[in-house]
C-alpha positions as CSV (number, residue, x, y, z in Angstrom):
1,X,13.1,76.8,-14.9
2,X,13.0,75.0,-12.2
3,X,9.7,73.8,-10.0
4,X,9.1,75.5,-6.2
5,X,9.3,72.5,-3.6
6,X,8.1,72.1,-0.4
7,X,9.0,69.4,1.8
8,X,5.8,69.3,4.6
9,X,6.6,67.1,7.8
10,X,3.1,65.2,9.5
11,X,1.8,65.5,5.9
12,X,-0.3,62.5,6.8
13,X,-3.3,64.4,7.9
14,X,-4.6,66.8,10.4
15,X,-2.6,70.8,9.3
16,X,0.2,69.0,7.3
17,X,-2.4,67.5,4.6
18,X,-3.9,70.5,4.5
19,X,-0.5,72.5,4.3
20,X,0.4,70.2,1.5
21,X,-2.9,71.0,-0.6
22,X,-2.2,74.2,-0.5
23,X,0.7,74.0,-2.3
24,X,-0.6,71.6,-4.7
25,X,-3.2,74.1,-5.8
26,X,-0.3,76.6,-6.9
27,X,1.3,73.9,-8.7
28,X,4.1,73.0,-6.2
29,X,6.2,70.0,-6.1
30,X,5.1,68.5,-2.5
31,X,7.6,66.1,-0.5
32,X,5.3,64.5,1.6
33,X,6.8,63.2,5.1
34,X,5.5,61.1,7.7
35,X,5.3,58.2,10.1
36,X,2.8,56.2,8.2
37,X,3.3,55.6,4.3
38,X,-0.7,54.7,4.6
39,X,-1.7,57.9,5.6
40,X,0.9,59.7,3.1
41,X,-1.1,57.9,-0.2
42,X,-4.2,59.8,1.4
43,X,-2.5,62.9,1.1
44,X,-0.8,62.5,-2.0
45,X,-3.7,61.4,-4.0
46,X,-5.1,64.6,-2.7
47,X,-2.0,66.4,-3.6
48,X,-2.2,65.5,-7.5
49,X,-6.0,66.2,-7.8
50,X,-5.1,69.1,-6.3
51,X,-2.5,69.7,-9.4
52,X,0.6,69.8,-7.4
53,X,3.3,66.9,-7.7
54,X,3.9,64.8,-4.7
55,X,6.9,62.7,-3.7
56,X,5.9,60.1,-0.9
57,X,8.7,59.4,1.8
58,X,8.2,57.4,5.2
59,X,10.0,59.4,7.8
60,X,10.6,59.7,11.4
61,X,11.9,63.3,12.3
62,X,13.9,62.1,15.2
63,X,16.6,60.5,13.7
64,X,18.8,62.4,12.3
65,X,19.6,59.8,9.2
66,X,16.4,59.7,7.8
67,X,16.3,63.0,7.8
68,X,19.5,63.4,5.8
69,X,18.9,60.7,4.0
70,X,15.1,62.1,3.2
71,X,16.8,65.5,2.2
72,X,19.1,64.6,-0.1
73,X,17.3,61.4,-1.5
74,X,14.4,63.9,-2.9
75,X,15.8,67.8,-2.7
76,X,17.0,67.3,-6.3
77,X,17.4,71.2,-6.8
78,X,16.2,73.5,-4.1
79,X,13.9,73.5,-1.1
80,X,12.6,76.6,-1.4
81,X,10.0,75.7,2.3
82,X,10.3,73.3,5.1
């Protein structure tokens, strides 16, 4: 069985942190995208107390690399949201 994973862009604070605990609090596997890696820690420390699983990944939604590269670099299964 495999776990549901979302991958939540701005996950650094503001809706996107919230988004992410969310998830976390049904168990989810939480890729956690953003500018600043800083920020992202915040979040993902939230996301595990929380009791969701997070994957931290620096990202900049305008290029078009780091995007594939974030996909396939932490989509290890299925993305079941975006």
């Amino acid at each position: 069985m495999s776990t549901d994973t979302v991958l939540i862009t701005g996950a650094g604070g503001g809706s996107g942190a919230a988004v992410a605990e969310v998830f976390a609090g049904e168990g989810w596997r939480t890729v956690l995208c953003g500018r600043s890696e800083k920020s992202l820690e915040s979040t993902a420390d939230a996301v595990s107390a929380a009791g969701g699983t997070p994957v931290v990944r620096s990202l900049d939604v305008r290029d078009e690399d780091e995007v594939f590269d974030t996909l396939t670099a932490t989509i290890t299964d299925t993305l079941d949201v975006l």
